[in-house]
C-alpha positions in Angstrom: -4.5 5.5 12.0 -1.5 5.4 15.0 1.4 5.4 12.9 3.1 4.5 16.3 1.0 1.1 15.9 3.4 0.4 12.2 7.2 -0.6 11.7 9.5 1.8 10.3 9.4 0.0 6.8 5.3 -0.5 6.8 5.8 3.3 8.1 7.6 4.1 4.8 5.4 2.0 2.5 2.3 4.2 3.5 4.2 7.2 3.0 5.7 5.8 -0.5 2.1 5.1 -1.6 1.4 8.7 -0.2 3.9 10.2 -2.6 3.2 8.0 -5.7 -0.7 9.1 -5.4 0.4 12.4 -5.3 2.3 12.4 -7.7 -0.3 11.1 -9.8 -2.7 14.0 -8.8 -4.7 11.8 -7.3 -7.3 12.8 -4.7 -7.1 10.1 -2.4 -4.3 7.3 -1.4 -5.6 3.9 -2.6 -4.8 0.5 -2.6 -2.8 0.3 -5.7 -1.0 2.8 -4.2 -0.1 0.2 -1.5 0.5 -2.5 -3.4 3.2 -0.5 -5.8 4.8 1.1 -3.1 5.1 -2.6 -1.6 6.3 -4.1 -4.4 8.7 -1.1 -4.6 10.4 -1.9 -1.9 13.6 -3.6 -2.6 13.6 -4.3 1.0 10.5 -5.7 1.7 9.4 -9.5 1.4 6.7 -8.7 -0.5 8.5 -9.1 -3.8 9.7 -12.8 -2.6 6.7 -13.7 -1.2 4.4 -13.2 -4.3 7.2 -15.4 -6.9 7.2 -17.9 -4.4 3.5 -18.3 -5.1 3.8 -17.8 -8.7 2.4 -14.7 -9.2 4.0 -12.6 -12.6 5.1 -9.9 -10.6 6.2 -7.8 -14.0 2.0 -8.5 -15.0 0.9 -7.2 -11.7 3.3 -4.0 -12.0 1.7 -3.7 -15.3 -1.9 -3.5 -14.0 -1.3 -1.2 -10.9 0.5 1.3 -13.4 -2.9 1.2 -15.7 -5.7 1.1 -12.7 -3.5 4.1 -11.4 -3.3 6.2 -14.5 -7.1 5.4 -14.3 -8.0 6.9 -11.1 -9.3 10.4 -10.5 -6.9 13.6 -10.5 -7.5 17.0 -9.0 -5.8 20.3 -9.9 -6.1 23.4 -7.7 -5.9 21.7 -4.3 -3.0 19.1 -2.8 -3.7 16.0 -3.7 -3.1 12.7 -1.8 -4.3 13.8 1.5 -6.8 11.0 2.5 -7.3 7.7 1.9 -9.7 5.7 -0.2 -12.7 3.8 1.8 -10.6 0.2 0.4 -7.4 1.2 1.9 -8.8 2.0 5.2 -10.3 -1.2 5.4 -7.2 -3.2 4.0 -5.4 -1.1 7.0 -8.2 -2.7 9.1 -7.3 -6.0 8.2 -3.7 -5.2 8.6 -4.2 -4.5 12.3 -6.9 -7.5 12.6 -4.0 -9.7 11.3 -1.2 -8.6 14.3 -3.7 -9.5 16.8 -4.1 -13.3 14.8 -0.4 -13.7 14.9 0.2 -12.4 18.2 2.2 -9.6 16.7 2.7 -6.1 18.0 3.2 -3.7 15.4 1.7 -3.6 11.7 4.8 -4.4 9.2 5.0 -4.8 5.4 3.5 -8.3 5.6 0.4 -7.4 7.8 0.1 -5.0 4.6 -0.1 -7.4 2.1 -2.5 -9.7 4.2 -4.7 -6.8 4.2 -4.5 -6.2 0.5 
């Protein structure tokens, strides 16, 4: 992954999700890592984008915060220091997306489409 490929805010959403898995103790960076850290984001689009379709934001907040507490911890070594198999893949799609649209760097909405 080219950071150098991202916007400064998708930039900041991976390293948000980087710090909230680690946080968590868990091993590896994951989607609903993503997807909290995007929905953290005062900022970010993401937020607007989801009520505009209806979706119960609060609910989905809920969720992440249950599937995270979840997910596998490790004590002894530093946590948070790869990513999970779905978040490469969602990254994947984030960068299969820029080329669909044209686009020339990954932001917070390339993200989300790759959620």
């Amino acid at each position: 992954m080219n950071l150098n490929n991202y916007t400064i805010k998708a930039q900041e959403t991976i390293q948000a999700a980087q710090q909230l898995a680690f946080s968590n103790g868990n091993p590896n960076i994951e989607t609903n890592h993503l997807l909290k850290a995007l929905l953290k984001d005062e900022d970010s689009p993401v937020e607007y984008l989801l009520k505009k379709n209806n979706v119960n934001i609060a609910f989905v907040e809920s969720k992440l915060d249950e599937t995270i507490k979840r997910l596998p911890k490790v004590s002894g070594v530093e946590p948070a220091q790869n990513m999970g198999r779905d978040l490469s893949n969602a990254l994947l799609k984030a960068n299969t997306a820029i080329k669909q649209f044209s686009d020339e760097f990954i932001s917070v909405e390339h993200l989300l489409l790759g959620l």
